[in-house]
N, C-alpha and C positions, 0 to 999 in steps of 0.2 A: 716660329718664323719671326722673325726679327720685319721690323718697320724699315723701309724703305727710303733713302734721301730724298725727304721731299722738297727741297730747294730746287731739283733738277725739274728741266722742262718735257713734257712726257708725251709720247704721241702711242695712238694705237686704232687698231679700226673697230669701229661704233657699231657696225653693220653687220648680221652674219653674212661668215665668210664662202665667197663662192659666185657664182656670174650671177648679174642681176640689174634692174633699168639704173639702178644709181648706188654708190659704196659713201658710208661718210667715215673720214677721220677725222677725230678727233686728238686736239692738239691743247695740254695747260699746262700753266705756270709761268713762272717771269720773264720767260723769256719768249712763249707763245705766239706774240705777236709778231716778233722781231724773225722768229724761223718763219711763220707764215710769209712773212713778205717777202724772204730772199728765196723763196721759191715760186711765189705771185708776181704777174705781170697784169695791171691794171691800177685800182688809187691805192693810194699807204695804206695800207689795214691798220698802223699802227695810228693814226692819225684821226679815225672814223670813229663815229659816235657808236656807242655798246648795242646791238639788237639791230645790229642794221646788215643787210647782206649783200655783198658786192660780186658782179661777173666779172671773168676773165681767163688769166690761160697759166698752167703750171707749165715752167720752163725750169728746164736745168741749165746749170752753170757753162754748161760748154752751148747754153739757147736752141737745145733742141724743144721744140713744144711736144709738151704729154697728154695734153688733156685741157679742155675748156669746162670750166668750174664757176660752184657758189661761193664763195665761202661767208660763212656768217662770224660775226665778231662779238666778242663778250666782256666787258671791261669789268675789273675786279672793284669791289667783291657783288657784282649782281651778276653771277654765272653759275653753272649749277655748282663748281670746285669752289668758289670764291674767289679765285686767282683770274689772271687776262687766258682768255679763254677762245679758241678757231676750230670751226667747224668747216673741214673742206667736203664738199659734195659732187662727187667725182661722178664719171658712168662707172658701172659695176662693174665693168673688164679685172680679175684677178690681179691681171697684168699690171692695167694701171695702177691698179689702189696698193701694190708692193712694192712700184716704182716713185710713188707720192711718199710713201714710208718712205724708204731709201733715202730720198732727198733730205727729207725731214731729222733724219740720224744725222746726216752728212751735214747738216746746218746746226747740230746741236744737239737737239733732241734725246732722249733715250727709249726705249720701248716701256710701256706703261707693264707691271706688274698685276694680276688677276685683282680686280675691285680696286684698285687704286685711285680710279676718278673721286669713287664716292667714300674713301677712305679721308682725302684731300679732304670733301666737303661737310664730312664729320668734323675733321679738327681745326675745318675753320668755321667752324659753328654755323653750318647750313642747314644742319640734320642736326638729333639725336642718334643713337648708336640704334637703337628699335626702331628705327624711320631708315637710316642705313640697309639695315636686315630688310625691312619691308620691301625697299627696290629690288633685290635678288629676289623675292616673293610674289613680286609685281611682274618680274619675267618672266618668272618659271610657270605663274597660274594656267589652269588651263580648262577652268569651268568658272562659272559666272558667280557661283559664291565665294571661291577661292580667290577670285581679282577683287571681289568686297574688300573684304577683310581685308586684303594685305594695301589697297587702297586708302580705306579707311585707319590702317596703321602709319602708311607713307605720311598723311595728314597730321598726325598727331592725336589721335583718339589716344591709342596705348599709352605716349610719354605724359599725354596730359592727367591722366588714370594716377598713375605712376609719384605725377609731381605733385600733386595734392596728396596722396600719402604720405608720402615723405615730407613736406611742408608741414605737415601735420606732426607728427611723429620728431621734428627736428622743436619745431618751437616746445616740447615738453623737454627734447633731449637736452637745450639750451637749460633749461632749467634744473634739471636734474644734475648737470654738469655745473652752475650757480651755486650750488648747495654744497660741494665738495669743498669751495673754495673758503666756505665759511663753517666747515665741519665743527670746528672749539667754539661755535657759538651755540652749533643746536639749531639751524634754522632750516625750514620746510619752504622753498617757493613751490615747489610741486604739489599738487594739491593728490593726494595719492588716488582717490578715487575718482577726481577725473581722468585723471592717467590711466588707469586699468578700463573707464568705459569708454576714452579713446581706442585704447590696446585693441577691447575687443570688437569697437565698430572696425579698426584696419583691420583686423583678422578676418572681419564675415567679407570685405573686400578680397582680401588675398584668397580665402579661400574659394570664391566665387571664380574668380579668374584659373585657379588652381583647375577646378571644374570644368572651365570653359575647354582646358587644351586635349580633350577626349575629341570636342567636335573639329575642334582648331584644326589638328592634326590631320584630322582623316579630310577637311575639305580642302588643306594643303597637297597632303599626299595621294588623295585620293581612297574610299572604303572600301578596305578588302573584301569582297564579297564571294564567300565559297558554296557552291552549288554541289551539294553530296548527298549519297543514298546509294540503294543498291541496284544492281548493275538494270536495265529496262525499266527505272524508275520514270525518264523522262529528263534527264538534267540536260542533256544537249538539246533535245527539244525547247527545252526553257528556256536554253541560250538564245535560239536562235529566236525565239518567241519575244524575248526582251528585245536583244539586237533590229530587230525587224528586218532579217536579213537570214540567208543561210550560213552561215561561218562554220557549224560542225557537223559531221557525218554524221546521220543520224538511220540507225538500222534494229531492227528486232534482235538481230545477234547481240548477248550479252556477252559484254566486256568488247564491247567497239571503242572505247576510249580509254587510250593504254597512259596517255600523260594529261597535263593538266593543258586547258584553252585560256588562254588571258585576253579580256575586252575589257574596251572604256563605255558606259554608259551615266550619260548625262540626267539625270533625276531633277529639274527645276533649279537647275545651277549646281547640283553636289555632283563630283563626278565618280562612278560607282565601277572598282575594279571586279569586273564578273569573273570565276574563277571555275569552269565545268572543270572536272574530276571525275578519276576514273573511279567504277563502280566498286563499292563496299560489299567482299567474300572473299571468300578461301581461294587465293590465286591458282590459277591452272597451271601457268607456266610463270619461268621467271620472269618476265619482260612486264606481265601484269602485275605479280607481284613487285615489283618496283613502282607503279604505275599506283597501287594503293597504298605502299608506302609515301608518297608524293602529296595522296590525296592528305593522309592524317597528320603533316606537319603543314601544309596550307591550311588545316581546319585546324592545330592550333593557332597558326599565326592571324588567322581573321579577325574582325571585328565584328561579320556579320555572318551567321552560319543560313541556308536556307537549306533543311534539309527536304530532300523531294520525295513523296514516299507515294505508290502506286495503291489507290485505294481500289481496284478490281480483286485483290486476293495474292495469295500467295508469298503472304507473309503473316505473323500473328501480330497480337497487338505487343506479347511479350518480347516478339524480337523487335517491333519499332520502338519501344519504349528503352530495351538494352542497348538499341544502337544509340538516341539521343542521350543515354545519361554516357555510354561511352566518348559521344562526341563531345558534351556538353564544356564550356565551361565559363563561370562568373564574370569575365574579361568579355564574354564573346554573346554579340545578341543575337538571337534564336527567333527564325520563321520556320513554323510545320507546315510547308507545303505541300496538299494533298490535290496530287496529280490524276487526270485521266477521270474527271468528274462525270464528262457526256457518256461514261460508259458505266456512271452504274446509276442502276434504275430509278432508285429512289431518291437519288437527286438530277436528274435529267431536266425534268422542270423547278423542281421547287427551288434547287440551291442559283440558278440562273435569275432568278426572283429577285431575288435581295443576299447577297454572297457576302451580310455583314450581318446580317440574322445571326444573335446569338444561339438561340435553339440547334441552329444547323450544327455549329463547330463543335459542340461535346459532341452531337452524336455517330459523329466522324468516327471516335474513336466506342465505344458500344452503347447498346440499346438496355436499355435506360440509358438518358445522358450520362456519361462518365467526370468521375470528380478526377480531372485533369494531374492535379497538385497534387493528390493523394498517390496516384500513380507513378507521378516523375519528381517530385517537388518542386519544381522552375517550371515547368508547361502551363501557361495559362489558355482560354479560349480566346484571346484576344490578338493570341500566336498564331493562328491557326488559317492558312488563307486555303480556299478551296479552288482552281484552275484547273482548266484541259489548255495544256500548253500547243497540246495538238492546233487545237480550232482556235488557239490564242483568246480562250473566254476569260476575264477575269484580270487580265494581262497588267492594266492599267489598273486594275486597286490593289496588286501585290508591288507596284512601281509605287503606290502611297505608302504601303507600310512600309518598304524599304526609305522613303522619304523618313518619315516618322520616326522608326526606332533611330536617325541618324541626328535629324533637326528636333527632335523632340516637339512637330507639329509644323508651327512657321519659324520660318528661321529669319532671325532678325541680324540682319551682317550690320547695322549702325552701333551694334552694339559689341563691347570689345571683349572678341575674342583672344586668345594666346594658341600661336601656329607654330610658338619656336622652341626647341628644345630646352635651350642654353636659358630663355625664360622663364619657362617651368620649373627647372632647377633652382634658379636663383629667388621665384617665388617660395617654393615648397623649402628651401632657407630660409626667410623672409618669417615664414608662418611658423617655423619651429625655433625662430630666436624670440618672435612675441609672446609665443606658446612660453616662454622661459622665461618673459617678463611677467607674465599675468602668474606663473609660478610662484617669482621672486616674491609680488606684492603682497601675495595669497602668505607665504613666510615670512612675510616683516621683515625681509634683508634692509640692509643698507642698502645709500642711495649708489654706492660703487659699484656694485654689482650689476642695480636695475640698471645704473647708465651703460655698465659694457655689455648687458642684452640687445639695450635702446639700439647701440652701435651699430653691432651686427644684424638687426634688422636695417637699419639705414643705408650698411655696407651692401647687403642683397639687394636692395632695390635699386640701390645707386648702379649697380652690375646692368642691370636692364638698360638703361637711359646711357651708360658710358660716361656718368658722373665723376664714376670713379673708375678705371680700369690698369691694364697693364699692357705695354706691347704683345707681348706672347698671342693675350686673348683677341686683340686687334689683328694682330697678323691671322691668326686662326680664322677670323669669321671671314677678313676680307680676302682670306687667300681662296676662298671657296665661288668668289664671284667670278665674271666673264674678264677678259680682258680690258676690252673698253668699256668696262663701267666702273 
């Protein structure tokens, strides 16, 4: 997607669209002020000092009045574009706020292209390109960790991460590239081994942030959480037990749940996509079997398996252990939730006690405690949450583990995470062009070489920040925002 004329003056509405007590349009560029005011009747707007907000009335050309209005003024470059900058504040009539449009084309104007405000306020240096991204991040959030982070990135946490890398990294590059120019003399300003134990202090940085974008992601997008087992295990009852609400049919008849149920459930600010699934067996009819086909590619696409397995009987230990290593895999964290606890005897009282009692969770699975890992190799006892989703016992410490295997305990949003694809990418470049510097030095190459590693790590970082970039990739990210932002 190609980059936009940004000399033209741009108008678009700020507000989602649809009735409501008030609509804003917003209107930037050079000419801003001058279309605001041939369609404002009250003082010059162009004329007014920046941050100031003025009443009065939208009229058209032939002085029909449309609406009695704010508008706020913003002089360049202290606006969020950096350009002269009007914000009209209309009532939210449909009506009105496409008739305020109108006007606004017919004095000049053009309609704002998807993300274009904040496209404007990237390249006049209001933002970094990762503070850009973070505003789309900032709208979309929609749990309390998710508006952290992507808060905390609007700020500059990320770019300042970022800039000191590279700062770093550039003052050796400077030198390494010194060296070139005096090759027929023989001369070293790069001291090689601080070089390499710079190299590898930015590596344990990139690699850290590398790290971070597992949590990154999932408090962006929200963690898959698939709820599977076989058919009367209790998974719908779990739904509803988490939800605190009824949302799925819940009945004795196996295979009552033919497709999959999707909820949001909020965890201390993470927000956790629940995913009930139809019951694990030999389909009766088609409809079910479709219905378990459904379950086994949601259980590979999760991040968070909970399998629910029915400790009253009627299954062996051999077929729960074949179902988890069939579910299992490396990518996807694993809760053994063993359901329907208030009905068996031997833990009636005792596991109601303390439901964090290690003794209790091996002997879940047999008597003598069972060596968990020898049986599955991934099962540990610390997997293992024990619930009656019925009586909703236990509800709220399987709401911690799910915390936990996700935040890794507390989650600390001040500290910076990576939520963006396109960042990850250009990290995991980042650490495989140093990975090829700390090579070079480890071979005694020339300094030609280390310097066009040094490069292309500088290149990849520079990709983050929008130090360096190219239309194409600019259109690409901002084509993805709202209109009026």
């Amino acid at each position: 997607m190609a980059l936009p004329n940004l000399s033209d003056t741009i108008v678009a509405l700020a507000t989602p669209p649809g009735t409501g007590a008030i609509g804003v349009i917003r209107l930037s560029g050079p000419s801003a002020l001058a279309v605001a005011d041939s369609i404002f009747k009250g003082k010059k707007l162009a004329e007014q000092a920046g941050h100031t907000a003025h009443f009065g009335q939208i009229v058209s050309p032939e002085g029909r009045v449309l609406d009695e209005v704010l508008v706020t003024v913003f002089k360049s470059p202290h606006s969020y574009t950096g350009e002269d900058a009007a914000e009209i504040g209309c009532h939210g009539s449909p009506y009105i706020l496409q008739e305020v449009i109108q006007l606004c084309l017919r004095s000049g104007a053009r309609l704002a292209q998807p993300g274009e405000f904040t496209l404007r306020a990237f390249l006049n240096g209001k933002m970094d390109l990762s503070q850009a991204e973070a505003v789309s991040d900032l709208i979309a959030s929609q749990s309390e960790a998710a508006h952290a982070v992507a808060l905390r990135q609007l700020r500059g946490g990320f770019k300042h991460e970022i800039a000191r890398l590279r700062e770093e990294l550039l003052h050796f590059a400077s030198l390494v590239e010194l060296e070139l120019d005096f090759s027929e003399e023989d001369v070293e300003f790069a001291n090689r081994q601080d070089l390499k134990d710079l190299v590898e202090k930015i590596r344990r940085v990139v690699r850290e942030l590398l790290h971070s974008f597992a949590l990154g992601n999932a408090l962006k997008t929200g963690v898959a959480t698939v709820l599977a087992g076989r058919p009367n295990a209790g998974k719908s009852t779990l739904l509803n037990a988490l939800l605190n609400e009824e949302r799925a049919i819940v009945s004795d008849i196996a295979g009552t749940t033919r497709d999959t149920i999707e909820e949001a459930l909020n965890i201390r600010g993470v927000q956790f996509r629940l995913i009930d699934t139809a019951g694990l067996r030999e389909a009766q009819d088609q409809i079910e079997a479709i219905g378990v086909q459904r379950t086994l590619e949601k259980v590979r696409e999760a991040s968070v398996l909970c399998y629910v397995w029915d400790v009253t009987g009627g299954m062996t230990l051999a077929e729960l252990f074949a179902d988890l290593h069939s579910l299992h895999h490396p990518d996807t964290q694993l809760l053994l939730v063993c359901n329907k606890m208030d009905r068996n005897p031997y833990f009636q009282t005792e596991w109601l006690t303390d439901p964090t009692r290690p003794d209790i969770h091996p002997y879940l699975l047999g008597d003598p405690p069972a060596d968990l890992s020898a049986h599955t190799g991934f099962l540990q006892p610390e997997q293992i949450v024990p619930i009656s989703a019925k009586n909703q016992q236990n509800i709220a410490y399987l709401k911690e583990k799910l915390f936990d295997l996700v935040a890794g305990g507390e989650l600390r949003t001040e500290s910076t995470v990576v939520t963006n694809a396109r960042h990850y990418e250009a990290l995991r470049q980042a650490d495989q062009a140093l990975s090829d510097v700390l090579a070079g030095l480890d071979a005694n190459i020339t300094g030609d070489f280390v310097a066009q590693d040094i490069r292309r790590a500088l290149l990849a970082l520079g990709e983050i920040t929008g130090e360096i970039g190219v239309e194409d990739i600019l259109g690409s990210i901002f084509s993805r925002f709202c209109i009026g932002k």
